[in-house]
C-alpha positions as CSV (number, residue, x, y, z in Angstrom):
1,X,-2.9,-8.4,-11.9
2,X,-1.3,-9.1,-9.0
3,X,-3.6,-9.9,-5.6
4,X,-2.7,-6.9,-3.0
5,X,-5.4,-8.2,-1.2
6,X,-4.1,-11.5,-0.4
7,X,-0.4,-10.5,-0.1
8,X,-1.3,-8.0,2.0
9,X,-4.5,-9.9,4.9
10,X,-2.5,-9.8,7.5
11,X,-2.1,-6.2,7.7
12,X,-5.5,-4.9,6.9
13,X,-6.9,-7.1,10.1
14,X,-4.1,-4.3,12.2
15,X,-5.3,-1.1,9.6
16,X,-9.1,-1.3,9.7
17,X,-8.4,-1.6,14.2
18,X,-6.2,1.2,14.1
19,X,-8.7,3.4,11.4
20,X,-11.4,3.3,14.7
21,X,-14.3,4.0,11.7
22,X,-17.7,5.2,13.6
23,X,-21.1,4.5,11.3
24,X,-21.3,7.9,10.3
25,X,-18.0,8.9,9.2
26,X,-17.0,10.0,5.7
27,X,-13.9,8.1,4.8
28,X,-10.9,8.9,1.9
29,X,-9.2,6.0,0.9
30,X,-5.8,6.8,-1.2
31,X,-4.3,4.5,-3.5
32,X,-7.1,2.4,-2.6
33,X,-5.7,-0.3,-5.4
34,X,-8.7,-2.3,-5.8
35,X,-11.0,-1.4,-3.3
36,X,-10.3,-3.8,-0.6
37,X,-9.9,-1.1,2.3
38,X,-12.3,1.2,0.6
39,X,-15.1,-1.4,0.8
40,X,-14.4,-2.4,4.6
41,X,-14.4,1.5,5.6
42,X,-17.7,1.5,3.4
43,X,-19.0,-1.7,6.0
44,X,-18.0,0.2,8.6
45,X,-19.3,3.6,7.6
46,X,-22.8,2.2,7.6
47,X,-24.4,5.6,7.6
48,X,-21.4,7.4,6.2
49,X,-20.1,7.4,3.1
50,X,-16.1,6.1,1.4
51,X,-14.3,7.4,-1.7
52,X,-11.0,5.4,-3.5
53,X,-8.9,7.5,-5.4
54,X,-6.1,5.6,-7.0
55,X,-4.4,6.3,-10.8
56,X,-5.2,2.8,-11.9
57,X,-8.1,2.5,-14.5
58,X,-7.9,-1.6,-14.4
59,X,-7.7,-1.9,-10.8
60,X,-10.6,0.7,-10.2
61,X,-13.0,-1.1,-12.7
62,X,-12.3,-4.6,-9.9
63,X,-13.2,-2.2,-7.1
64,X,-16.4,-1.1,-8.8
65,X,-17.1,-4.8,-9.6
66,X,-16.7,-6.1,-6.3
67,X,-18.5,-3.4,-4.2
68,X,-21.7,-3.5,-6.6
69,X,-20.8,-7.8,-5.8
70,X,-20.8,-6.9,-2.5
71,X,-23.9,-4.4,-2.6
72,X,-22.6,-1.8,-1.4
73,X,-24.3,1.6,-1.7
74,X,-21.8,4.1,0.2
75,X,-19.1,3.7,-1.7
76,X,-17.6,5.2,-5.0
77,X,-14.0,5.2,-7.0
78,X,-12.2,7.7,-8.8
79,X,-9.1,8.1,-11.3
80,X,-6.8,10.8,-9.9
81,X,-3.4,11.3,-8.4
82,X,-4.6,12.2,-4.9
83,X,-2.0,14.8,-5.2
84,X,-3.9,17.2,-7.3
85,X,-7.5,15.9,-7.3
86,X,-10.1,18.6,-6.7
87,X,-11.6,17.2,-3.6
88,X,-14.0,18.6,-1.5
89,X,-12.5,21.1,1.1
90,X,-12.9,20.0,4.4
91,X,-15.4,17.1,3.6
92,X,-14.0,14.0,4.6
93,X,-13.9,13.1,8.7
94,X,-10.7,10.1,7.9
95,X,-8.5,9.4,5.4
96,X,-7.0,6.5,5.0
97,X,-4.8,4.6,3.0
98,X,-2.5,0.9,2.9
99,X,0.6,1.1,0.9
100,X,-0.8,4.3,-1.3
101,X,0.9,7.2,-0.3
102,X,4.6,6.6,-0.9
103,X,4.7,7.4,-4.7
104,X,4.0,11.0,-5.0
105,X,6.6,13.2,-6.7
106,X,5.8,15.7,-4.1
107,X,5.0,14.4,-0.5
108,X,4.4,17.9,0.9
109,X,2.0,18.7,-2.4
110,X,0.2,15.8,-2.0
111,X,-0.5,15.2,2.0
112,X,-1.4,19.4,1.6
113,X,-3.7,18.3,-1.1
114,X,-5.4,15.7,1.2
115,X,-5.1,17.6,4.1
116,X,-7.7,20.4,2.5
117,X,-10.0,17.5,2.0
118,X,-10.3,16.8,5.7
119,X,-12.4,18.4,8.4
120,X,-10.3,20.5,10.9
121,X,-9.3,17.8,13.6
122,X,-10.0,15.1,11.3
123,X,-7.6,11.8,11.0
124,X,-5.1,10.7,8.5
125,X,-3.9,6.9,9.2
126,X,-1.4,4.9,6.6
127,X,0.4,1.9,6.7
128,X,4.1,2.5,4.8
129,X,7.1,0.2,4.3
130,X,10.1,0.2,6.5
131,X,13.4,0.0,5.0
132,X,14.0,-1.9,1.9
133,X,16.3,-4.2,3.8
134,X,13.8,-4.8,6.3
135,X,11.7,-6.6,3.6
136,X,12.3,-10.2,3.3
137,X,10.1,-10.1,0.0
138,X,11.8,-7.5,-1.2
139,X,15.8,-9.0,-0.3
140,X,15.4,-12.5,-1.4
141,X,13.7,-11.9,-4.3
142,X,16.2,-9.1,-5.3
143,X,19.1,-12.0,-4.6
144,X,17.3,-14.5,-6.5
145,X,16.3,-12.7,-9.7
146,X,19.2,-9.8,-9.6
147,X,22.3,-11.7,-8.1
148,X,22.3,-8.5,-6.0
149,X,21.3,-8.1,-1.7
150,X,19.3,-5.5,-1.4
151,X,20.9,-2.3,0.3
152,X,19.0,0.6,2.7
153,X,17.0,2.5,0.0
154,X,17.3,6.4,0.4
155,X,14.2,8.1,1.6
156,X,12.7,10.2,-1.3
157,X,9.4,10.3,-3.9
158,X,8.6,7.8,-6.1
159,X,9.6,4.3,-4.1
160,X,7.9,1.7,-2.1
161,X,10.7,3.0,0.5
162,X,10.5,6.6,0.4
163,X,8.2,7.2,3.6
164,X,10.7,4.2,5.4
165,X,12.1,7.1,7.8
166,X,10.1,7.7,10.4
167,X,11.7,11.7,11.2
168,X,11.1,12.1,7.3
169,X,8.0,11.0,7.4
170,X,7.0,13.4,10.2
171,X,8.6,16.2,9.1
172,X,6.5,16.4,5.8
173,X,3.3,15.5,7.5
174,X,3.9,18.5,9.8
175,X,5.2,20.8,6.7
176,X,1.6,19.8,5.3
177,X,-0.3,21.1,7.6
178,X,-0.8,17.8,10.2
179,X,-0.1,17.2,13.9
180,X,-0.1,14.6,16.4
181,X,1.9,12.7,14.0
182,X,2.4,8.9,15.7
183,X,4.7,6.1,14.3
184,X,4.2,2.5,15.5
185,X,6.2,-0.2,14.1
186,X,4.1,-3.1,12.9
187,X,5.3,-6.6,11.5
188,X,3.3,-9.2,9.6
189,X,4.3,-11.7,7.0
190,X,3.3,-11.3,3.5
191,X,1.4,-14.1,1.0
192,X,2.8,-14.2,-2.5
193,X,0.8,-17.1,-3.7
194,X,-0.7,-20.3,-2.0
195,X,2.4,-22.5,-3.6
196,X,5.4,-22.0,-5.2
197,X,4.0,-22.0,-8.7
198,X,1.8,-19.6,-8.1
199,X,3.8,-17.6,-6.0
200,X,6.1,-17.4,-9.4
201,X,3.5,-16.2,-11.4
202,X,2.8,-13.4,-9.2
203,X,6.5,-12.3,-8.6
204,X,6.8,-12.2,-12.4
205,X,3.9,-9.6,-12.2
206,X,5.8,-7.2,-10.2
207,X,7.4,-4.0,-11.7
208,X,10.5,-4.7,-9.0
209,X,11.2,-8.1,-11.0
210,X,10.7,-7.0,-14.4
211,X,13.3,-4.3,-13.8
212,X,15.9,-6.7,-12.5
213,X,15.6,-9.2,-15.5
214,X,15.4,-6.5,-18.1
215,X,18.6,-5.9,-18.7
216,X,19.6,-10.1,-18.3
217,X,20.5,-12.5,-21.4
218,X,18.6,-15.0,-22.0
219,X,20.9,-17.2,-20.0
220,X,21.0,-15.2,-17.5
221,X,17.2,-15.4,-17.2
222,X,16.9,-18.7,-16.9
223,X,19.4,-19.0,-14.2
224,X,18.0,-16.0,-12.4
225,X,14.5,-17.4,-12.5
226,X,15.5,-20.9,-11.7
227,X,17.0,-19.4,-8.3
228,X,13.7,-17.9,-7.8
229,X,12.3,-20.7,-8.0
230,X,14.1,-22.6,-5.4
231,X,13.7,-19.4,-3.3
232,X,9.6,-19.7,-3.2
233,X,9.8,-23.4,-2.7
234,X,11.8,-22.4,0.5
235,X,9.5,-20.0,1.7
236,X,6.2,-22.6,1.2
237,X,4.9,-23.6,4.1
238,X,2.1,-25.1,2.8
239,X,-0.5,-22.8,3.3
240,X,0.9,-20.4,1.0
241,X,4.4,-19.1,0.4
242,X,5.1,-16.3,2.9
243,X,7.8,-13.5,3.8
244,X,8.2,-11.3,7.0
245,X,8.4,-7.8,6.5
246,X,7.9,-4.3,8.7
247,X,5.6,-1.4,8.4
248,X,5.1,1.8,10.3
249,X,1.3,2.7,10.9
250,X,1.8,6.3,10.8
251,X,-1.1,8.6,12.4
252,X,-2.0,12.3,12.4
253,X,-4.1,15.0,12.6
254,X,-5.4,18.1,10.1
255,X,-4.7,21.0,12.0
């Protein structure tokens, strides 16, 4: 399973600022992966309570393991698509999520959906990729493995990139029911492994690069992952291998 978590440090240290969590707050974490953001709302929350919704049975049953680790009481996890889960109208004060909200089939559907969980006035805060060609993990790699650069990927359900529009992105926020929307452009490298070997393993985990050596002979492969490899070894600075990227920490409010 790949490690979101460590890929991923530098931005939660921005996220859980921006989230501003008070003790008692009750906090919806979507996509929440495996747990990582849920269980640091949970700290936060003291007196409150958090809930992870992602469609991942095997990266749920790592969040239940590591907040019962952790001893944590306020927290819980469930299986849904956060864009038709029966939650609780108007329960939650904050809802949350890092990299979780830019696969739904319907964006409108699904932020309406989560915007009927929230209390009116309540906050919605989510980090979301910029461009696909703002994404130095996302354009090398694609070079190295595909033989291919990476061009600007159009906005729309489905993608890492689909929220990458920051007008687009607003518009269906607003169409769901949400105000106040802000956009802030944040960038922070990203960790793919703490050397180069390791950083291979976990590339090779990624949907992104079995879909560009799927269709590749088996000479092709070897070439394609021997670039790859000189790639990573580029990128290792010796404390891990990294690669920049850009995110927009998007904000709002339930009307």
């Amino acid at each position: 399973m790949f490690d979101y978590d460590s890929e991923l440090a530098r931005y939660q240290e921005r996220l859980l600022a921006a989230f501003d969590i008070r003790p008692g707050d009750r906090v919806l974490d979507v996509g929440c992966g495996t747990g990582r953001t849920t269980r640091d709302a949970a700290r936060a929350a003291s007196s409150g309570t958090t809930l992870g919704i992602d469609v991942s049975g095997p990266m749920l049953a790592r969040a239940r393991q590591q907040a019962e680790a952790e001893g944590l009481h306020n927290v819980d996890f469930v299986q849904g698509d956060a864009q038709n889960h029966a939650f609780v109208a108007e329960h939650f004060t904050l809802a949350v999520s890092r990299f979780g909200t830019m696969f739904f089939s319907d964006p409108v559907v699904a932020f309406t959906n989560i915007g009927r969980a929230l209390s009116p006035g309540a906050r919605l805060v989510q980090l979301v990729w910029q461009a696909a060609d703002r994404q130095e993990w996302h354009t090398v790699i694609r070079e190295a493995l595909s033989g291919r650069q990476a061009s600007p990927t159009p906005a729309g359900g489905g993608d890492p990139f689909s929220l990458a529009d920051p007008e687009v992105t607003a518009a269906l926020l607003t169409a769901a029911g949400f105000t106040a929307v802000d956009v802030v452009d944040v960038r922070e490298p990203v960790r793919y492994g703490p050397d180069a070997a390791g950083a291979r393993a976990a590339v090779l985990q990624l949907r992104m690069a079995k879909e560009w050596l799927t269709d590749l002979d088996a000479a092709s492969a070897e070439r394609a992952l021997d670039r790859l490899s000189v790639t990573l070894d580029a990128h290792d600075t010796g404390d891990g291998v990294w690669f920049d990227s850009r995110a927009w920490l998007v904000s709002a409010r339930r009307r």
